[in-house]
N, C-alpha and C positions, 0 to 999 in steps of 0.2 A: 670598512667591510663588515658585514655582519654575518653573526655566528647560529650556526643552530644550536637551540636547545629543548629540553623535554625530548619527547620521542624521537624527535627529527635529531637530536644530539645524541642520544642512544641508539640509533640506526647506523651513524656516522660516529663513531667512537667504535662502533662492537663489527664495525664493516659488515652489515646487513645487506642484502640486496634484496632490500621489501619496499615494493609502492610505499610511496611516505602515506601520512595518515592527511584526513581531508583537514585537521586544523597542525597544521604548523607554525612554532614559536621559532623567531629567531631575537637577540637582543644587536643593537647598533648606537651611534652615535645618535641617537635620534630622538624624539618625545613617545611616547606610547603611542600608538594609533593600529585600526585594524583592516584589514583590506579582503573584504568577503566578495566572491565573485559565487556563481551557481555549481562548481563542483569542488571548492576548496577556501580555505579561511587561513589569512596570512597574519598572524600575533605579532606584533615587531614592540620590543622592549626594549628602553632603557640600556646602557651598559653595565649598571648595580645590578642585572640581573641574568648578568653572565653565569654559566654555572663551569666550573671546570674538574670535577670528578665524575664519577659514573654515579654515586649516590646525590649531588646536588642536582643531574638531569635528574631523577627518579621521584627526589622531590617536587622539582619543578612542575612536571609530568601530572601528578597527582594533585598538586597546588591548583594546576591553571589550565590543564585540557581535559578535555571527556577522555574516560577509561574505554581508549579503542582495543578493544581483545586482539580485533586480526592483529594487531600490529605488538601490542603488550605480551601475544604468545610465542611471536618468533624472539620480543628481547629476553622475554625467560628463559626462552630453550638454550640464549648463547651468553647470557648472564652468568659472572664466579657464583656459585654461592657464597664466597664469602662476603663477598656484598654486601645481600641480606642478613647474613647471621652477623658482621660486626654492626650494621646499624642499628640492630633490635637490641642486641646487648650494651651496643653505645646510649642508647633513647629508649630504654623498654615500653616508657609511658607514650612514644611520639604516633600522634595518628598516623602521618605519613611514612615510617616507618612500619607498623601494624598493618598496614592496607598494602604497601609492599610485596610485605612477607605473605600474605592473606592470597595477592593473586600468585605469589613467586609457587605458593604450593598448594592452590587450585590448578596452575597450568602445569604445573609437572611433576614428578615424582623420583624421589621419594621424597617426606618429609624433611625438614631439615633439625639437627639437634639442637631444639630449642625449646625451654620451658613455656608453657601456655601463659599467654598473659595476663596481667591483674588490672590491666588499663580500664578506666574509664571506656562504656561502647563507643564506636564512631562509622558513621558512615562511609561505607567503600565509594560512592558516588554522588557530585553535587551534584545536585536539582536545579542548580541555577546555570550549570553549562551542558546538561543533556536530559532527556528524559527518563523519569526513575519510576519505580518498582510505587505507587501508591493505593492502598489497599484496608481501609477498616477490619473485611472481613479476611483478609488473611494478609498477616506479615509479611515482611520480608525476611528470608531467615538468620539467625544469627549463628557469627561462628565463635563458639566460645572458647576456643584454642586463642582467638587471634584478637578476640571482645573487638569484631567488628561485623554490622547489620550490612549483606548483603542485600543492596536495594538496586542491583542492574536488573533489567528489564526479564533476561534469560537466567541462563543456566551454566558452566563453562561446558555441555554440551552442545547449546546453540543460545546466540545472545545477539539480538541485530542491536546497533546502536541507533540513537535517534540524537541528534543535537539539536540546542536550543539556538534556532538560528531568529534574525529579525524577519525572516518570513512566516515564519511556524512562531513568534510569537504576535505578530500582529495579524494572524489568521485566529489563536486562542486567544486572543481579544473580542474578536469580531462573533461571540457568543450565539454560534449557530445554532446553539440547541434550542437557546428562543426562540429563533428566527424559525428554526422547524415547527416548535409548538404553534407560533403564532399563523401555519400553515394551513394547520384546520379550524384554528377557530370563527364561527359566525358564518362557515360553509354548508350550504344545504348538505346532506347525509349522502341524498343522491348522485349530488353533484361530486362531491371528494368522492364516491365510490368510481365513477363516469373517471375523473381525473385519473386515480391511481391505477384504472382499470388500462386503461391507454399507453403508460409509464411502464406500468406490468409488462406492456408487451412492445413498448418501444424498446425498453431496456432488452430483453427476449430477442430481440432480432440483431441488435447492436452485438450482443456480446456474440453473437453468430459471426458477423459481419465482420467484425476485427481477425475474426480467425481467417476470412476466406468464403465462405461457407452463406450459404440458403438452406436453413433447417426444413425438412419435411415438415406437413401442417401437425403428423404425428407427433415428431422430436421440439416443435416449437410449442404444441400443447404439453407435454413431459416436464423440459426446461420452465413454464410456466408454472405449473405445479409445485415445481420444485421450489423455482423462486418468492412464491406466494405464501411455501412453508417456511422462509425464511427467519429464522430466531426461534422455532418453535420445537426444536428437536436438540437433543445432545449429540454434536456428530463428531468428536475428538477423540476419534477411537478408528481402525484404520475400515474396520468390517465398514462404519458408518457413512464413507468417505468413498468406499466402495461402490457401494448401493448408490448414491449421488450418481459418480461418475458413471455407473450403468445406466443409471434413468438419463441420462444428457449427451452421451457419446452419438453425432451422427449414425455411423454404422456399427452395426451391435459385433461385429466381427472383431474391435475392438473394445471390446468391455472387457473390464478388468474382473480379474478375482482376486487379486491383492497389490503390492507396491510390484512396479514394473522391476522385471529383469531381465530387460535388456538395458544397453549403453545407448542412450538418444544423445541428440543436440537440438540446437534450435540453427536452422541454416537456411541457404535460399541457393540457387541454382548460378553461376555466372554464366550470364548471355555470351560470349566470346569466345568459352571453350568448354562451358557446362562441367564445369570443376565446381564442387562445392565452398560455398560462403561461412565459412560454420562461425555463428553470429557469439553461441556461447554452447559450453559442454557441462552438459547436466553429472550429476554425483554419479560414481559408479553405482549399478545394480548392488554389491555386497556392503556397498557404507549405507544406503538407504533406513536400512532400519531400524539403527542407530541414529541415524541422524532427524528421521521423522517419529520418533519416538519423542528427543527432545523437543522436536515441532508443536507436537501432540500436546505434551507438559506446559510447554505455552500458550496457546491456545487456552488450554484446560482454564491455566491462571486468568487469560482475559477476562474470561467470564467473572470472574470475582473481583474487576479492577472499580477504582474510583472512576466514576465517569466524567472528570475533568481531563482526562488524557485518550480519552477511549478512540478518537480518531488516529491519531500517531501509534495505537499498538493493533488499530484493525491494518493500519499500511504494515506494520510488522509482522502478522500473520498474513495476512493474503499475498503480500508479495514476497515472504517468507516461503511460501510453498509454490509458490510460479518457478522459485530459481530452484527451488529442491523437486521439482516437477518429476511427482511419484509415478506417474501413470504414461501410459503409452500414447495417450489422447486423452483431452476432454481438460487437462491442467489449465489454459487461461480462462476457461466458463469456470472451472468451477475457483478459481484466483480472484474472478469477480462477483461471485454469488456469496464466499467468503466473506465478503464486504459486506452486504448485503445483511447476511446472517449476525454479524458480531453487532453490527449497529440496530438492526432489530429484538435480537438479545438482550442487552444492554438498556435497552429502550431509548436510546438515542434519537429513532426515529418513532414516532406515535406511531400506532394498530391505524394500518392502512394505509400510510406514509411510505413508498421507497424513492431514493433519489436517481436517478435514471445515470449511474457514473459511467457506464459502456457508451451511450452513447455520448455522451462528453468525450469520454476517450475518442470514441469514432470522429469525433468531429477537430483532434487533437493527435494525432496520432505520431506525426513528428514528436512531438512532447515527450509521448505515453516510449517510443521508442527510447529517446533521449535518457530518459527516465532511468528505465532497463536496463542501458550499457554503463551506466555507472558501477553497477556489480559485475555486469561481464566482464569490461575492460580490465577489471583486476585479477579476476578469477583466471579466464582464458589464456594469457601467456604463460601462465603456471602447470596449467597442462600438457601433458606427452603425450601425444595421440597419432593414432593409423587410423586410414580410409581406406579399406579394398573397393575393389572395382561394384560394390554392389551395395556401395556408401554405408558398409556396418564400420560401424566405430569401437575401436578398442583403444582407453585409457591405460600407458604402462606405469603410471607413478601413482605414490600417495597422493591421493586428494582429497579425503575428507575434512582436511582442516580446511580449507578453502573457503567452502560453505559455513561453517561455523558462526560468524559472525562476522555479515554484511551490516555496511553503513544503510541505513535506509529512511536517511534524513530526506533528500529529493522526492523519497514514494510517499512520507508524509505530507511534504509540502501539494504536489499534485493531487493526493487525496485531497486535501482540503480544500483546493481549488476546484474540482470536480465538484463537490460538495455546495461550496460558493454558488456555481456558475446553474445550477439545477435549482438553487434557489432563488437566484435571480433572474433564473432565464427560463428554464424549461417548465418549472411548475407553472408561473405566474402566464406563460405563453398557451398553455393549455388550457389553464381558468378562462383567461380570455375565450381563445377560440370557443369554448364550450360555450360559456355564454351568449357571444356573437351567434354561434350557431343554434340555440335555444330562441332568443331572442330573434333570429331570421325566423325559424318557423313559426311564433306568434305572427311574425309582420305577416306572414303568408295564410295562416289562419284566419288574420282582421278581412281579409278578402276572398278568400274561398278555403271550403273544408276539402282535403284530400286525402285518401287510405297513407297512414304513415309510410309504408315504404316510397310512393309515390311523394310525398311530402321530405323526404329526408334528400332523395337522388335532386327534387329538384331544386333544394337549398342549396348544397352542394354545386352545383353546376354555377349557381351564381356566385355563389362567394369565391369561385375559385376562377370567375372571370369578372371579379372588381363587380358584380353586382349587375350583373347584363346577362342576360341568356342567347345565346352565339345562334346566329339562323342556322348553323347546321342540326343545335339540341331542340331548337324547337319544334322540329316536328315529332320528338318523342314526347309534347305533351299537347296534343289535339283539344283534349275538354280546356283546356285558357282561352278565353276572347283574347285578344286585342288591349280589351281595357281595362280586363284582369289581371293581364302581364305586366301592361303599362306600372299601373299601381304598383303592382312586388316589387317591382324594378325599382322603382321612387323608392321606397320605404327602406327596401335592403340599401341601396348607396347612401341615402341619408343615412343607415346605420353604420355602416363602414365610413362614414368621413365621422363619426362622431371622434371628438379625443378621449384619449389614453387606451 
C-alpha cells in the first residue's frame, strides 16, 4: 500500500479538507516512476522515502514538488509553530528549513521568535520543477531575515503557479520566437501588411464570437484600434484598464468607471427548469481591490521579464484577470487582447505580426472551456452562495484566499498551442490565399483589363467555386466573351491544382 507524502502527507497528517495539489508524491514498494495525465501528476517513490514526521513531509515538499501556495497556505494556517522554530534552530544553516520558515511567515502572522539568519542565500523555488521569477533587469527579491531570494512568479498577494510539465517543456523547445521572426522575413511589405491586416480583424471578430456576440461595424472598428495598439501603451494601472474596457464593451450602458461592484458569476440558463448553471463565482466586489492591485504588480513585473518564459507569464496575467474578472462586461476581450498586448510589449511578436489566438480558441472551444474549469472546479465548491429570484448573487464566506493563487500550468500549455497552431496554420493559410488571390488577378489581367472593383468580385467568384464561374454569376459580367472566360477559367484552375 502506498503512503502520501509532501503536501499530500501534510494534508492527511494535519486532517486538511483541501483539494490535493495537481502534483502529488506518494512512496510504495515500487521503482521510481511518474504518471502525468492533463489535470494532475502522480510522484510514486521508493520506500527510503517514506517520510514519517511533519518536518520530513516539509522537507520532502520543498525537495521534490513545486511550491503550491493554495495549498502551502491552508498547511501553515494549521501548522504547530513549533515546527518551524525547532527545525531552524535544529538546522539554522539548512535551505529546507530557511525556505520553510520564509513561507510559514510570509503566509501568516505573526512572526515567530527567531534570530535572522546568517545562511548562505537560497532559492525559495526550483526552476527545474516550475516556472520562476527570471529577470536581468529586475531581481527577484531577497529576504534577509530568512537569506532566502524570493524567485516565485507573484507575490503572497497573488502568485499563479505554472509547472514544468513535458508539455510546456517541449513546447519551449519548439523555439517560436524564431519561428515568429522567420514570419516576416523576405515578405513583400505590402503583402505582411494585407496579411496582418486580415488577422487584425479575424482576431476582432473571434474574440466577439466566443462571447456570443456580433460587434457593431462601430464596436468592431474600436476593438480594432484597440488591438492594433496593442504593446504600445502602459495600462497596469486600473484608470488604464478602464478606458480599454470602455472603447470595447458592446453596449456603453455597461462601461465601467472603475473595478465592478457588484457580485457576478459566469453561468448559463438550465433548459428543464431555467434554474441557473453557475459555471464559476467571481471575487467579492470588497476583495477586488486588493486583489487586482496585486494583479497589477504582476503585470507591472512582466514587462521587465527575461523573454525565455514570456508566454507561461502572458497565460498568468491574461487568464489571471478572466478569473478575477474586474468588470461587469468586456473581461474575456479584454483576457484576450491582454495576450496580445504582453507579447507585443515584450516584442515577442515583430511590429506588425499578431497571432490570431481567439480564433484558435473559436475553433477550440471545448479546450479553451476545459481549460477554465480547472480553476473553477477548485474554487466553486468553496463558496457559500444565494440566488434570489432575479439571479443577483450574494457570497456569505471568506473568499479571497481562493483567488490567490491558481495553478495555471494547462493556460500555459493551451497558450502555446494557440500560438503553435496560428503559426502553422492560420498565418501560412493567409500568405497563401493572398498570393493565389494576387496571382488569379494577374491571370485575369493576361486576358483582359477590368476597373479593380470589377476585377476583385470576379476573382472571388472563382476561386470560391474551384475556378468556374456558376451560370447564375455570369450574367453579372456581360463585357467577357466566351473566349475570354474560357481563358480565366484555364489559367485560374491550373492555378489552383498547382502544389503546395
Amino acid at each position: 500500500m502506498n503512503h502520501a507524502v509532501g503536501l499530500m502527507g501534510l494534508l492527511r497528517e494535519l486532517q486538511l479538507a483541501v483539494e490535493p495539489p495537481a502534483v502529488r508524491s506518494e512512496t510504495g514498494p515500487t521503482a521510481r516512476q511518474t504518471v502525468e495525465s492533463p489535470d494532475e501528476v502522480l510522484e510514486i517513490y521508493p520506500l527510503s522515502y517514506e517520510c514519517r514526521t511533519l518536518r520530513d513531509h516539509l522537507r520532502f515538499a520543498l525537495r521534490y514538488e513545486p511550491i503550491d501556495l493554495r495549498v502551502w497556505h491552508r498547511v501553515i494556517e494549521a501548522l504547530p509553530p513549533a515546527v518551524i522554530e525547532d527545525w531552524v534552530q535544529d538546522q539554522p544553516n539548512s535551505a529546507y528549513a530557511r525556505r520553510a520558515w520564509y513561507l510559514y511567515e510570509r503566509l501568516s502572522w505573526p512572526p515567530l521568535p527567531l534570530a535572522d539568519s546568517l545562511a548562505p542565500l537560497s532559492l525559495l523555488a526550483d526552476e527545474k520543477r516550475q516556472i520562476v521569477w527570471q529577470s536581468k533587469r529586475f531581481k527577484a527579491p531577497i529576504s534577509k531575515r530568512h537569506r532566502v531570494r524570493n524567485n516565485l512568479l507573484g507575490a503572497a498577494g497573488y502568485c499563479p503557479l505554472i509547472r514544468r510539465t513535458k508539455a510546456l517543456q517541449q513546447h519551449q523547445c519548439s523555439n517560436y520566437g524564431e519561428a515568429v521572426q522567420q514570419l516576416t522575413i523576405g515578405l513583400d511589405a505590402s503583402l505582411l501588411r494585407r496579411v496582418a491586416e486580415y488577422l487584425y480583424r479575424s482576431e476582432t471578430r473571434s474574440s466577439y464570437a466566443i462571447e456570443g456576440e456580433t460587434p457593431s461595424p462601430d464596436r468592431e472598428s474600436r476593438f480594432l484600434a484597440v488591438l492594433e495598439g496593442a504593446g504600445t501603451e502602459d495600462i497596469a494601472s486600473e484608470a488604464a484598464l478602464v478606458r480599454l474596457q470602455n472603447a470595447i464593451v458592446q453596449d456603453e450602458r455597461f462601461a465601467a468607471s472603475g473595478w465592478r461592484e457588484i457580485q457576478n458569476y459566469v453561468g448559463r440558463t438550465r433548459r428543464y427548469d431555467y434554474s441557473e448553471d453557475v459555471r464559476y463565482v467571481c471575487p467579492k466586489p470588497e476583495d477586488l481591490s486588493g486583489l487586482m492591485e496585486c494583479w497589477l504588480q504582476l503585470l507591472n513585473k512582466i514587462s521587465m521579464a527575461d523573454a525565455s518564459d514570456i508566454v507561461p507569464l502572458t497565460a498568468c496575467a491574461s487568464f489571471g484577470f478572466v478569473y478575477l474578472h474586474p468588470f461587469e462586461d468586456g473581461n474575456g476581450r479584454l483576457h484576450r487582447f491582454l495576450i496580445h498586448h504582453i507579447l507585443a510589449a515584450t516584442r515577442y511578436t515583430p511590429e506588425g505580426v499578431i497571432f490570431p489566438v481567439s480564433a484558435v480558441i473559436q475553433r477550440r472551444m471545448k479546450d479553451y472551456e476545459t481549460v477554465l474549469e480547472t480553476v473553477s472546479k477548485l474554487v466553486n465548491p468553496q463558496v457559500e452562495y444565494t440566488l434570489d429570484s432575479a439571479n443577483r448573487m450574494t457570497v456569505q464566506n471568506d473568499t479571497q484566499d481562493f483567488y490567490r493563487y491558481p495553478d495555471l500550468t494547462r493556460h500555459a500549455e493551451f497558450l502555446y498551442d494557440c500560438i503553435a497552431e496560428t503559426i502553422e496554420k492560420d498565418w501560412p493559410e493567409e500568405l497563401r490565399f493572398l498570393e493565389q488571390f494576387d496571382g488569379a488577378c494577374l491571370d485575369v489581367r493576361k486576358v483582359v483589363e477590368l476597373p479593380d472593383n470589377r476585377l476583385r468580385l470576379l476573382v472571388k467568384l472563382l476561386l470560391q467555386n474551384h475556378g468556374r464561374l456558376s451560370q447564375g454569376k455570369k450574367p453579372l459580367f456581360p463585357e467577357l466573351t466566351g473566349e475570354e472566360l474560357r481563358l480565366i477559367e484555364e489559367a485560374i484552375a491550373n492555378r489552383l491544382n498547382e502544389p503546395g
